[in-house]
Backbone bond lengths (Angstrom), bond angles and torsions (degrees), N, CA, C in turn:
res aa  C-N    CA-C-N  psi(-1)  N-CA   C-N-CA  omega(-1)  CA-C   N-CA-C  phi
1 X - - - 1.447 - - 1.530 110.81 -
2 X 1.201 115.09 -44.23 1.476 121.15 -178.08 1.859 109.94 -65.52
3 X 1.075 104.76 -38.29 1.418 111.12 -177.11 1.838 107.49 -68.96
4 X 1.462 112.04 -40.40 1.281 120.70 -175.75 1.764 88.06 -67.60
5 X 1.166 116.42 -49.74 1.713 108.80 -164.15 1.612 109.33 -57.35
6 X 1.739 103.05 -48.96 2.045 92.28 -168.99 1.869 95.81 -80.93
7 X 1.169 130.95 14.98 1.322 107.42 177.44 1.505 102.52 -105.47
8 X 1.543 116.33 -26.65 1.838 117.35 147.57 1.091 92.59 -43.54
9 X 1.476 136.02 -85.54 1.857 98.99 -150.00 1.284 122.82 -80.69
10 X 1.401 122.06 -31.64 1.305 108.73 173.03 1.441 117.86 -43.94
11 X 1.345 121.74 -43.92 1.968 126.80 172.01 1.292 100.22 -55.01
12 X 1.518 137.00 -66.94 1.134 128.63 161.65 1.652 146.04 -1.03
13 X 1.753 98.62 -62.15 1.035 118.20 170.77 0.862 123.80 -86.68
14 X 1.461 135.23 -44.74 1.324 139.34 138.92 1.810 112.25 -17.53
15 X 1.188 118.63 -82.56 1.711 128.92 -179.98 1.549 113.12 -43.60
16 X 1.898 121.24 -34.15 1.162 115.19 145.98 1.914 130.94 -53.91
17 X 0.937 72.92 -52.17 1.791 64.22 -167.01 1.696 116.40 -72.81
18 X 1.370 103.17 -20.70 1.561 108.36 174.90 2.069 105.08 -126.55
19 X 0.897 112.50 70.10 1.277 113.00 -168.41 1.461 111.99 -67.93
20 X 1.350 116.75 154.39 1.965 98.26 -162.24 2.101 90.53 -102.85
21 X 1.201 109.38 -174.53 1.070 104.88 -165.82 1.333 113.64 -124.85
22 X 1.735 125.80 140.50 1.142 129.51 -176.20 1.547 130.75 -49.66
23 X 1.416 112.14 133.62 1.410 118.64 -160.13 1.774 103.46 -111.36
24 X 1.224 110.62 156.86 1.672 100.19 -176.84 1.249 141.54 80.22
25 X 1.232 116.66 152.57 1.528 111.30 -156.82 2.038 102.62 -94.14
26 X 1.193 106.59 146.96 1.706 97.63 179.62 1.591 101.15 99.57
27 X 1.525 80.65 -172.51 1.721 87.72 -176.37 1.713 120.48 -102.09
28 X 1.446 90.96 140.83 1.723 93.42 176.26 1.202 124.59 -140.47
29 X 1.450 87.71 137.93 1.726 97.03 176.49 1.576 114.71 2.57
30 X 1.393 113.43 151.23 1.507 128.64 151.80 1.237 124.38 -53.34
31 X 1.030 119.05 124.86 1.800 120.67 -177.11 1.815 105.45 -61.32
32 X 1.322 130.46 114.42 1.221 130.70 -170.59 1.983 96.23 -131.41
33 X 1.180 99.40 101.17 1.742 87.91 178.93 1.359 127.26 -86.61
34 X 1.560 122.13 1.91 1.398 117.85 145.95 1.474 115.99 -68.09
35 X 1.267 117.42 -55.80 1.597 126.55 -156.14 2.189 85.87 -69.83
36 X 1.211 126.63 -26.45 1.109 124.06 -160.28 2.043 99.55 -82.97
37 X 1.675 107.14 -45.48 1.369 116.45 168.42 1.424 103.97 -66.94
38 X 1.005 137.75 -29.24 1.658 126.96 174.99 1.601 98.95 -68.13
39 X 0.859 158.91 -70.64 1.193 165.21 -60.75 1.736 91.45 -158.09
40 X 1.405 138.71 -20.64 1.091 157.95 164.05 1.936 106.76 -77.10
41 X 1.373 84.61 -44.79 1.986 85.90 -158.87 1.685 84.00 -92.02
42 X 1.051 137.84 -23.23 1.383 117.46 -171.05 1.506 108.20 -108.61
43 X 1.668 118.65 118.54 1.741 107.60 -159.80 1.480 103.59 -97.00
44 X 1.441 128.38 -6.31 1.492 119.46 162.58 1.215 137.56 -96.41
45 X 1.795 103.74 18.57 1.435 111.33 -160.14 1.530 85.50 -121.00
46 X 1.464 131.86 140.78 1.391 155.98 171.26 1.677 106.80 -81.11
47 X 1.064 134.23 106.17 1.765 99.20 -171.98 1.545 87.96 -125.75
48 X 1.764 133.45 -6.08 1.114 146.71 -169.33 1.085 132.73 79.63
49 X 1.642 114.29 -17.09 1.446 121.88 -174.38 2.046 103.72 -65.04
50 X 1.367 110.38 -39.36 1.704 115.53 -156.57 1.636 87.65 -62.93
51 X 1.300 139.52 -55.87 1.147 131.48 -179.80 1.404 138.99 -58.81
52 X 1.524 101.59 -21.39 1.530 117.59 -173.40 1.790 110.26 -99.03
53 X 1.448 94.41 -10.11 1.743 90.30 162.15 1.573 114.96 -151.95
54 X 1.431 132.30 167.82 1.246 143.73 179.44 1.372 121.12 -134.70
55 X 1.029 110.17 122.93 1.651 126.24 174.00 1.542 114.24 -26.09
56 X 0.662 136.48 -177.13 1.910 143.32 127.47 1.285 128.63 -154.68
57 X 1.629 122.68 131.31 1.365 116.18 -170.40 1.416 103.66 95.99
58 X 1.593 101.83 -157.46 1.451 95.15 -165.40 1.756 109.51 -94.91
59 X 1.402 118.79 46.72 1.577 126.79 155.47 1.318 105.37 -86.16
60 X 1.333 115.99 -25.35 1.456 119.56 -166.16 1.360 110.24 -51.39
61 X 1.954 111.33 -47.91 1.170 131.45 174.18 1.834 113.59 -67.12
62 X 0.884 127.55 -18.51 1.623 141.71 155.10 1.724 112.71 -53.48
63 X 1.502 119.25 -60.99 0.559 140.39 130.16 1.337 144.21 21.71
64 X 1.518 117.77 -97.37 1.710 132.01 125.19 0.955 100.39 -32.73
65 X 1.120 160.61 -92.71 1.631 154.80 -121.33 1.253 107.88 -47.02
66 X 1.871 81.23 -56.58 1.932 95.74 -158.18 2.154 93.81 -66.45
67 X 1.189 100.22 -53.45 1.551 84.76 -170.99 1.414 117.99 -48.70
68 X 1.334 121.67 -25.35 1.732 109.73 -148.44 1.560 82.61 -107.30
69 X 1.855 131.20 1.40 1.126 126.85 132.95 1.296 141.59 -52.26
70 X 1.822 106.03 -62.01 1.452 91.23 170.37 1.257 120.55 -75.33
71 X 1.681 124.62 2.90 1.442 97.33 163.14 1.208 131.81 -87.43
72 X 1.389 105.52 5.84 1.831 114.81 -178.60 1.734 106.77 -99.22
73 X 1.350 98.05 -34.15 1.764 94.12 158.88 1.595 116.38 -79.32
74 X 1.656 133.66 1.41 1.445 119.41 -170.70 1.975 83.90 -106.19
75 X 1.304 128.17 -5.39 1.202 146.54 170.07 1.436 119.75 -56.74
76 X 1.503 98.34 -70.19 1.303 118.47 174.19 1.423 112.85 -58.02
77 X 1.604 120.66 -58.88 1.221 123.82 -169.49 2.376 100.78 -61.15
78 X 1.004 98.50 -23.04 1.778 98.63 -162.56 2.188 76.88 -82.45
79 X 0.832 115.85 -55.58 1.587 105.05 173.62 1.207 124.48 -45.05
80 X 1.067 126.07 -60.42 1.234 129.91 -174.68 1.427 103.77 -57.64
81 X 1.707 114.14 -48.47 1.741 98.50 -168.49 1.482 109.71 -77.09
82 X 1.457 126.80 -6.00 1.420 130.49 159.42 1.378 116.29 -37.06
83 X 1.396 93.87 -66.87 1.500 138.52 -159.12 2.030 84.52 -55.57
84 X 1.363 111.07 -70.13 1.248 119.27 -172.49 1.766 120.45 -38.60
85 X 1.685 97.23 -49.01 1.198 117.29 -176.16 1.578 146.33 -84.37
86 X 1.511 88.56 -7.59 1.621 123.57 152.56 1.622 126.86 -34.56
87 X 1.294 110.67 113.58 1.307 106.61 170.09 1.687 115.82 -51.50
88 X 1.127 121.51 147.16 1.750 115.49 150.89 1.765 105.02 -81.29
C-alpha cells in the first residue's frame, strides 16, 4: 500500500510539472495528473486519461516504469489473495 501511495505522488508530481500532451482528434478529458498516474499504476482499471494523452521525451521512460509497476504490484496483490484463499 505504501509503495502504491509514494509512486501516486511521485507520477503526480512528475505529470504536473512536465504534463504529456493531448493525443486525438475531438474532445478530451481534462488533464488531471493524479487520476492520469492512477490510471498508469492500475492495469485493469480504464480511468481514460492513459489514452487521451502521451508523454514525450524522456517521461515516456517514467511512464513504462509506472505501468510495468503496477503490473508487478496488481501481481503480487492477485498472489497473495490466492495464497489467502486456498483451501488447506
Amino acid at each position: 500500500m505504501w509503495l502504491l501511495l509514494c509512486l501516486l505522488a511521485t507520477g503526480t508530481a512528475l505529470f504536473s510539472a512536465w504534463p504529456p500532451t493531448a493525443v486525438g482528434e475531438g474532445k478530451v478529458p481534462p488533464f488531471q495528473p493524479a487520476i492520469y498516474t492512477l490510471d498508469l499504476l492500475l492495469p485493469l482499471v480504464e480511468l481514460g486519461q492513459e489514452r487521451s494523452y502521451a508523454p514525450t521525451g524522456m517521461m515516456q521512460w517514467s511512464v513504462v516504469a509506472l505501468i510495468g509497476t503496477g503490473w508487478l504490484l496488481a501481481t503480487t496483490v492477485a498472489a497473495g489473495a490466492a495464497r489467502v484463499l486456498r483451501r488447506n
